[in-house]
N, C-alpha and C positions, 0 to 999 in steps of 0.2 A: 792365339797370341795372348800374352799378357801384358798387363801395364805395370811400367816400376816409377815409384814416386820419389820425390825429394823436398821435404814442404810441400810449398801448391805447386810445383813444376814436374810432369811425366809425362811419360816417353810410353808408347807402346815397341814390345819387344817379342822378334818370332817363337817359337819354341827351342831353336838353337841357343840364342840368344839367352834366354831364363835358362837356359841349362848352364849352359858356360858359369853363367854366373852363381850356379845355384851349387858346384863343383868348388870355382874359386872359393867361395863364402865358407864353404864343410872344409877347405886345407887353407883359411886364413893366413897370409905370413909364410904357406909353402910354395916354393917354386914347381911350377907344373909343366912336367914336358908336351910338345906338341904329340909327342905319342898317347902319349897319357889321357890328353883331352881329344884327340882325337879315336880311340877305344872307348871311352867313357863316352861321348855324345854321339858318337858314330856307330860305334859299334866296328871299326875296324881298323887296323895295323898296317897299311898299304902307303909308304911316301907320296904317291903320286896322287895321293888325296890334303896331305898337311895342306895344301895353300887353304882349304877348306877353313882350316884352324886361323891360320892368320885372319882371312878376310872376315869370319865369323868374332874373331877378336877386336879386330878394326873397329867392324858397328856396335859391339859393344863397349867398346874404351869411348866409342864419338859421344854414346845414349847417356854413358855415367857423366861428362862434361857435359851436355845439354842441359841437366836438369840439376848442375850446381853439387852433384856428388862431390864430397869429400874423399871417397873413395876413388882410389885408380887404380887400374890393371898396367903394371910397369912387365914391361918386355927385360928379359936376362938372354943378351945376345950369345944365339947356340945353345942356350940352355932351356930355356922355356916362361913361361908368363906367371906372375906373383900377385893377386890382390892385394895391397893394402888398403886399412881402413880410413888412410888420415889423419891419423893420432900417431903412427911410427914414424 
């Protein structure tokens, strides 16, 4: 696991978790399907894995609010999940 910081406030985060976000971070500003993120961090294309994606999304939108992130992961209903950095 890793730790992500925000000033003095962090969060340890599993290796799912640093990936997610390590994905958002490299397509800043682009909306990313659950397919997407879930081939990229999974490694596979099968629906009846996406809740993977949501719930792995979840503890990472709670971790960026715990520790005073400026950044959010906004949800595009049916579309897929967007980073921003807090300044758009």
């Amino acid at each position: 696991s890793s730790t992500l910081w925000c000033e003095q406030n962090s969060v340890r985060l599993s290796e799912k978790e640093l990936r997610i976000l390590e994905y958002l971070i490299a397509n800043l500003g682009r909306i990313l399907t659950r397919e997407q993120l879930a081939a990229k961090i999974w490694g596979y294309d099968n629906e009846a894995e996406y809740n993977n994606v949501e719930v792995h999304m979840s503890f990472a939108r709670k971790k960026l609010s715990f520790i005073g992130s400026k950044a959010e992961i906004k949800a595009k209903r049916g579309v897929g999940y967007e980073l921003r950095d807090g300044h758009v």
